[in-house]
C-alpha positions as CSV (number, residue, x, y, z in Angstrom):
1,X,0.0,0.0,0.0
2,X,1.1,3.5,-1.1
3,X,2.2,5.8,2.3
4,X,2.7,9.1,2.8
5,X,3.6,11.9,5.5
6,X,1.6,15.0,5.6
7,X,1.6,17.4,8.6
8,X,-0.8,17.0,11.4
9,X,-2.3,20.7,10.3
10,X,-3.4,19.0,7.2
11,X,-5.8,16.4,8.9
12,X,-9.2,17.8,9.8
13,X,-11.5,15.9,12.1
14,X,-12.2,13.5,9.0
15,X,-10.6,14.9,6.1
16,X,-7.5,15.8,4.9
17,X,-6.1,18.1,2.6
18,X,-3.5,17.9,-0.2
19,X,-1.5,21.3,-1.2
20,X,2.1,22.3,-2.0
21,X,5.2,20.0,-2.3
22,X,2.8,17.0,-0.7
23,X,0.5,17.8,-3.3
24,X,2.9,17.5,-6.2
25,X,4.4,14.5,-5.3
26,X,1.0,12.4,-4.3
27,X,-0.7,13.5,-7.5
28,X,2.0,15.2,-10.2
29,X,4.3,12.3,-9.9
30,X,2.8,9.3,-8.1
31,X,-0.5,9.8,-9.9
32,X,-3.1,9.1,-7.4
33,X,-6.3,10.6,-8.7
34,X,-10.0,10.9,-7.5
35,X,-11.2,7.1,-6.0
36,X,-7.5,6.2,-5.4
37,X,-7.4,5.0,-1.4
38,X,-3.7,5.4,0.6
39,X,-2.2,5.7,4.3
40,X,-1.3,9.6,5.3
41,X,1.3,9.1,8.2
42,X,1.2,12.4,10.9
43,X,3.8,13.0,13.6
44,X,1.5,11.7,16.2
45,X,2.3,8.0,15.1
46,X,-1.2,7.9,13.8
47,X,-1.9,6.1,10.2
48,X,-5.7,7.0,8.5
49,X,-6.5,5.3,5.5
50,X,-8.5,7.6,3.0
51,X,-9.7,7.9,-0.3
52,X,-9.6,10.9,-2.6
53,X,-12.3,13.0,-3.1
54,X,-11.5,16.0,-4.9
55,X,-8.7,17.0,-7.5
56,X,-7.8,20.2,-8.5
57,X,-4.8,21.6,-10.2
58,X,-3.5,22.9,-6.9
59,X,-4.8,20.9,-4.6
60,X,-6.7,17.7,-2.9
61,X,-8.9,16.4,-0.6
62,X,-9.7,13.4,0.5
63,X,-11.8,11.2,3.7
64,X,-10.5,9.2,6.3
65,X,-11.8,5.7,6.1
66,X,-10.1,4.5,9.2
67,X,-7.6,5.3,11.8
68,X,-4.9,3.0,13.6
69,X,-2.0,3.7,15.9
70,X,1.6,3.1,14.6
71,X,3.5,1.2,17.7
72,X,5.7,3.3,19.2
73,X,9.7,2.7,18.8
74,X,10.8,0.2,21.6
75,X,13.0,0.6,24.3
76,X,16.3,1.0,24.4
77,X,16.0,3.7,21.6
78,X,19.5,3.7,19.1
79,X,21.0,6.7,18.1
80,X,24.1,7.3,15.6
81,X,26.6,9.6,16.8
82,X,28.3,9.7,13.0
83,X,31.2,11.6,12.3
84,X,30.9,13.6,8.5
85,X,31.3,11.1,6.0
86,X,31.2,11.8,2.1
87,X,27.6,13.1,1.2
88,X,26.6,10.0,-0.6
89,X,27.3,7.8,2.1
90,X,25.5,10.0,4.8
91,X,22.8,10.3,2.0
92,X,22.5,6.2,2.0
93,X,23.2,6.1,6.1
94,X,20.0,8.3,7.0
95,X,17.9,6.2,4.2
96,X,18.5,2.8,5.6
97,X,18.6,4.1,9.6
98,X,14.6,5.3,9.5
99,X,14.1,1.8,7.7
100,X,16.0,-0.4,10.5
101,X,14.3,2.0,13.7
102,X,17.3,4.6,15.0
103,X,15.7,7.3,16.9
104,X,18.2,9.7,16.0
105,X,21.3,10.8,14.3
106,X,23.8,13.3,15.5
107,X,26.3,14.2,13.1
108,X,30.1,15.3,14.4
109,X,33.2,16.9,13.2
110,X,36.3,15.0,13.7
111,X,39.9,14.7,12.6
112,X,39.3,12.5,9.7
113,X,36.0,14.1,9.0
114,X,34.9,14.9,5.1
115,X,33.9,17.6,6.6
116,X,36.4,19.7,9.5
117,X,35.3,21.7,12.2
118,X,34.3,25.0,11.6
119,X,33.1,24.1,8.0
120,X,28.7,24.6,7.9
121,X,26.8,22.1,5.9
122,X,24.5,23.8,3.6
123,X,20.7,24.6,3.9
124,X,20.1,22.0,0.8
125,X,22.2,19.0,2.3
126,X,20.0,19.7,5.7
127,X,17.3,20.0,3.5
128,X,18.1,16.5,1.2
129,X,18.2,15.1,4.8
130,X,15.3,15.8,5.9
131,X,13.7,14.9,2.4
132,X,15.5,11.5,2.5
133,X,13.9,10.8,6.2
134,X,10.2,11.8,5.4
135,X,10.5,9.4,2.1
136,X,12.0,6.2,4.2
137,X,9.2,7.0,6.4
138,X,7.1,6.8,4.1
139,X,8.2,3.3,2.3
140,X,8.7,1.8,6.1
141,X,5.2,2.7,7.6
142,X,7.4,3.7,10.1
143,X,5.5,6.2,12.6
144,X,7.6,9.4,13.9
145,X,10.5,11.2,11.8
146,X,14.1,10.0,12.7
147,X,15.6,13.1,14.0
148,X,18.3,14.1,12.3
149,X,20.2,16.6,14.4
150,X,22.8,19.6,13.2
151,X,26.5,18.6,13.2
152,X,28.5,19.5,16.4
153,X,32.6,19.4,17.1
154,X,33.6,16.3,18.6
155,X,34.4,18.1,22.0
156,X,30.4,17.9,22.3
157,X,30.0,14.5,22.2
158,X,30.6,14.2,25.8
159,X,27.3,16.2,26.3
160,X,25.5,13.6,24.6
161,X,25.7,10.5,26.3
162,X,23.1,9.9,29.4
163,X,24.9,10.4,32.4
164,X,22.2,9.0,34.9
165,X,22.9,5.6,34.4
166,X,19.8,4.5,32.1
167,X,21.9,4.8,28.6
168,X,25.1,3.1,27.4
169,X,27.6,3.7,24.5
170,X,30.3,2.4,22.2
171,X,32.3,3.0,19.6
172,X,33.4,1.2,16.2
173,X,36.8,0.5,16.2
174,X,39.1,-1.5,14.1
175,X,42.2,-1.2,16.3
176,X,42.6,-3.4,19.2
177,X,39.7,-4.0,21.2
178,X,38.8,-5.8,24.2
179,X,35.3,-6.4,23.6
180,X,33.3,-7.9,20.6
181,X,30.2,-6.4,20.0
182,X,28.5,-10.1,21.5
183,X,30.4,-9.3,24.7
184,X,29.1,-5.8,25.2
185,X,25.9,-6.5,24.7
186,X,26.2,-8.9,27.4
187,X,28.4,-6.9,29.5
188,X,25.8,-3.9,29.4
189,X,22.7,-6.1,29.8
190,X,24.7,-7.3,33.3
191,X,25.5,-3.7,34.4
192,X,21.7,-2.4,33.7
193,X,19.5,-5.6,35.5
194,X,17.0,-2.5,35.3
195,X,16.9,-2.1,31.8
196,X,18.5,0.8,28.9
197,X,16.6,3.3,27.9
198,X,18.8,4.8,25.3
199,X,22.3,3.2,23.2
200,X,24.8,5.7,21.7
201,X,26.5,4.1,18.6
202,X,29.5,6.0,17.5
203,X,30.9,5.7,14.1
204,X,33.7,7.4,12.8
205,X,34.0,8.3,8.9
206,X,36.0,6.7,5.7
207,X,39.6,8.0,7.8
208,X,38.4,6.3,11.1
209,X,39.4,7.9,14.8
210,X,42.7,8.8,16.0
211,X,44.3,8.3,18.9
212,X,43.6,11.0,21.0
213,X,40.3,11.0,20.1
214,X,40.1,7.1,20.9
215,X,41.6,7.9,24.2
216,X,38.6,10.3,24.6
217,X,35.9,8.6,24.3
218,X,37.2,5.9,26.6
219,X,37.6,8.7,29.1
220,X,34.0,8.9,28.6
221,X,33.9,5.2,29.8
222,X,32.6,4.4,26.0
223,X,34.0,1.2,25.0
224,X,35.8,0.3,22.2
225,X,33.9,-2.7,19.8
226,X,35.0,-5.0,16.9
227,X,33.0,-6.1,14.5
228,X,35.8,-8.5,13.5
229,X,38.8,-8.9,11.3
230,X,37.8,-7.3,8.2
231,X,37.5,-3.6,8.2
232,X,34.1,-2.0,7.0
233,X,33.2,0.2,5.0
234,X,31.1,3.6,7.1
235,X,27.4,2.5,6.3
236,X,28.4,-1.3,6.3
237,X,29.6,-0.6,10.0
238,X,26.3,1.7,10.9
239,X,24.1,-1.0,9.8
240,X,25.8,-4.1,11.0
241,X,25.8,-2.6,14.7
242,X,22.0,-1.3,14.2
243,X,21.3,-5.1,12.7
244,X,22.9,-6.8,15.9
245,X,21.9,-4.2,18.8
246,X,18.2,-4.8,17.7
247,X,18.4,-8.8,17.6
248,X,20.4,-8.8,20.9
249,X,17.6,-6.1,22.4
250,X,14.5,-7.8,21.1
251,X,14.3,-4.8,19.0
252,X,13.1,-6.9,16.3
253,X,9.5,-7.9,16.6
């Protein structure tokens, strides 16, 4: 079934109305017309099922049919603290993160960073972003918008993480390591018996962390995890550590 994610403003008690870019791309390009029946997503994890009643050249309406809440994302939430990578892997990261169920993404400046610190991403590769989050959205049926949060310097990162004891974190790492990612899962699961709200996945980009900042982050008591011998590309790494912290946290069903 066709999706798609308007704005809550757009939904009135049983109708809902069709103007602008969400206009264009429901019936300019996708071609739904007057009879045609869809899912309209809204930020309140809310899905209505509705049928088109009106076309114009301009604009739409159409009538709920029925309502149904989108589950909520479970607990502990992922986020991907990802240091600037080239645009096209970030482009194919934030695609396939709102697919596999990361709450957020918080990109950083570091040493090896596409981009350095002090450098500003532009309003259109913001804006691509958020374009590229509303459409996985809509293919996923997925029911609030990944947040995709603006890039901070690497001496931030420490601000981040939950200090109060209900979130953990790691970092991707393919120097030596103590820990596989099997063995952190269960080393975390041991420390929290009360559960983890939140999981802070750190990723650095195509260059990889240096020293110092390895030594900072395990100042931060993150720990540094293998994902074995072979070394992976950025968005291989992202979603192999999404893939195995939602199996290991019943994140899948």
């Amino acid at each position: 079934m066709r999706r798609y994610w308007i704005e809550k403003k757009d939904l009135f008690q049983d109708q809902v109305n069709f103007t602008g870019d969400v206009f264009h791309h429901i019936f300019d390009v996708c071609r739904q017309e007057i009879g045609s029946k869809f899912e309209v997503l809204t930020e309140d994890s809310k899905a209505y099922f509705v049928e088109v009643t009106h076309v114009s050249k301009k604009n739409a309406t159409a009538r709920v049919l029925e309502e149904r809440i989108i589950p909520a994302l479970k607990e502990p939430h992922l986020h991907l603290v990802l240091s600037l990578s080239r645009f096209p892997v970030m482009d194919a990261i934030m695609e396939k993160a709102v697919e596999m169920g990361v709450t957020s993404i918080q990109p950083f400046f570091s040493e090896f960073s596409f981009l350095r610190k002090g450098e500003k991403l532009s309003d259109n590769k913001t804006d691509r972003w958020d374009k590229i989050v509303k459409s996985a959205t809509q293919q996923s049926g997925r029911g609030d918008l990944m947040k995709v949060h603006p890039a901070i310097p690497f001496e931030k990162i420490s601000d981040l993480i939950n200090r109060n004891g209900s979130g953990v974190g790691l970092f991707a790492y393919e120097g030596p390591s103590t820990l596989s990612i099997k063995e952190y899962v269960s080393k975390v699961k041991a420390d929290h018996p009360a559960g983890i709200k939140d999981v802070w996945i750190i990723v650095g980009s195509e260059g990889g962390f240096s020293h110092r900042e390895v030594e900072e982050f395990q100042k931060l008591g993150l720990h540094p995890v293998t994902l074995g011998p072979q070394v992976l590309r950025v968005e291989t790494a992202c979603m192999t550590l999404v893939s195995v912290l939602k199996y290991d946290f019943d994140l899948m069903c």
